[in-house]
N, C-alpha and C positions, 0 to 999 in steps of 0.2 A: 839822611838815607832815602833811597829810592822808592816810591810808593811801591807797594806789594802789587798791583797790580801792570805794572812796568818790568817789575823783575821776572814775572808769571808769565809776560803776553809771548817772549821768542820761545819757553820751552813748549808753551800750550802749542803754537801754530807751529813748532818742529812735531810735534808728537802727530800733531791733526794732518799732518804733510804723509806722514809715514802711517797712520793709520785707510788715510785715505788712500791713498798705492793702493794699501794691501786690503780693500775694502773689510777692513776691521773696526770700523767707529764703533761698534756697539760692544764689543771687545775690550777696544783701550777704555771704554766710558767706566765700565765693570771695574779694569784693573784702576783707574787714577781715582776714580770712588773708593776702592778699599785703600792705596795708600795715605788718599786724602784723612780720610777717616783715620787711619795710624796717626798719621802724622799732628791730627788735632787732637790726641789723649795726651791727657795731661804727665802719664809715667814717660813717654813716649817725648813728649818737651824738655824733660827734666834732660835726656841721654844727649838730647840733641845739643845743648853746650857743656857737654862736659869732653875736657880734653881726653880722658882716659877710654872714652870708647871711639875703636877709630873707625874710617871712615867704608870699607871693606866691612865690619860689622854688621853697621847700620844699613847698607844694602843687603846685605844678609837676611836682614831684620824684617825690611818692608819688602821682599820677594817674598821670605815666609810669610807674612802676613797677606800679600794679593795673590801668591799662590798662582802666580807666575813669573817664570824664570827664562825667559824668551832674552835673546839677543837685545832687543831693542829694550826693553823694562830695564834692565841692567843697566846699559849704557844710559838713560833717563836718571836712575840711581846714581848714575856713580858721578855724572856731570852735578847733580844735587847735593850731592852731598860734596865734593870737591871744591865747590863755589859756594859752601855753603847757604843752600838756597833750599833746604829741606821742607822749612817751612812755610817758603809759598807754595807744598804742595797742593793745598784745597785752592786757590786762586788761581794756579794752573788747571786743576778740575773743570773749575768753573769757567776760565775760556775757552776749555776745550769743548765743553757743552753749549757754550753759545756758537762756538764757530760750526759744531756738528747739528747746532736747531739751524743754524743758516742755512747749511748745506742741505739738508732735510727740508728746507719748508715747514718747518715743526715750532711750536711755542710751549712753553707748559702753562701751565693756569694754576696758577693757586687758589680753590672754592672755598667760602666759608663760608654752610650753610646755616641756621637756627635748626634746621630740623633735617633729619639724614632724606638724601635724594632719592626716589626711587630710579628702575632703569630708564625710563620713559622721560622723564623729568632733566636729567643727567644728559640724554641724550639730545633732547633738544636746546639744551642751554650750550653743550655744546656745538652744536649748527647753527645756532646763533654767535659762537664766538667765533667762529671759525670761518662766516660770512662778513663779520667786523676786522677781523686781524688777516684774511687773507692767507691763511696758514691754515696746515693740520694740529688743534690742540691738543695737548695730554693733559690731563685734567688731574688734580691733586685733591681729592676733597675729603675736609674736613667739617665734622658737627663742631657748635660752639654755641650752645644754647645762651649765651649773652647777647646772642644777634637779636633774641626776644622774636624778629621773623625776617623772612627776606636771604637773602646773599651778598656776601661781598667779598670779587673775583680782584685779585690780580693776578695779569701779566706782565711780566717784566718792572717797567719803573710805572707800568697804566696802574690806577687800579680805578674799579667801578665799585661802587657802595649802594649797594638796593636793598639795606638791611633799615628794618625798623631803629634799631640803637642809630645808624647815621645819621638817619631822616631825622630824628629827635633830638640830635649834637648839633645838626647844623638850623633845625630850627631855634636851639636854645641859644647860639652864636647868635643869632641875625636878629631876635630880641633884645641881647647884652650888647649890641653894636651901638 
């Protein structure tokens, strides 16, 4: 079978085609986040191979659940579920958000701090990330007091590790070396 994200890549860049026309990216993002999200519960798995719910349903299903019923959500439905391809909804999410950070200039960051950021702090970590990645960041931060101190950012497949636990893991590696 076809890697999931092969099967994801022509509805993500159909959708990102037709969101961008109608400058709706932050729209479609909203609506394929809540189907994604349907579509990855586990009751929601269960319907998804079973012959007896058909296919007119299950769009039924996940318009009720993203709580839009537009022309184009439908027809993204109905081609998914016809080709049974329901379940690479969150993989089509997820290219549509890469294609719409391209299109945007945008990165997201994922922080993980030892100790919660103030706004000052926050804010110049990110003008430093955002002088390194040449992008505007959104920044995701999370406390994770196992950090013991420091941060450690990724974005995308980067990540930087300036946290006390890392400095300590990778000093403990290069003495076991």
């Amino acid at each position: 079978m076809a890697e999931i994200s092969t099967i994801a890549r022509p509805y993500a860049e159909a959708v990102f085609e037709i969101a961008d026309k109608a400058g709706a990216l932050a729209q479609w993002s909203t609506t394929l986040g809540s189907l994604a999200a349907a579509a990855e519960h586990p009751d929601v798995r269960q319907l998804l191979g079973n012959p007896r719910v058909s296919a007119s349903a299950l769009v039924d299903m996940f318009v009720a659940v993203s709580g839009d019923n537009s022309p184009e959500t439908r027809k993204l439905l109905e081609a998914l579920t016809t080709n049974q391809r329901v379940a690479a909804l969150p993989a089509v999410r997820d290219q549509f958000e890469a294609l719409k950070n391209e299109r945007e200039s945008t990165v997201d960051a994922q922080i993980e701090s030892a100790f919660p950021l103030d706004g000052a702090d926050l804010a110049g970590l990110v003008a430093d990330l955002e002088r390194k990645f040449k992008r505007k960041v959104r920044p995701e931060v999370t406390v994770d007091p196992a950090l013991i101190g420091g941060v450690r950012i990724a974005v995308g497949d980067q990540v930087i590790d300036g946290s006390v636990r890392g400095k300590l893991e990778a000093m403990a590696a290069s003495l076991t070396a």
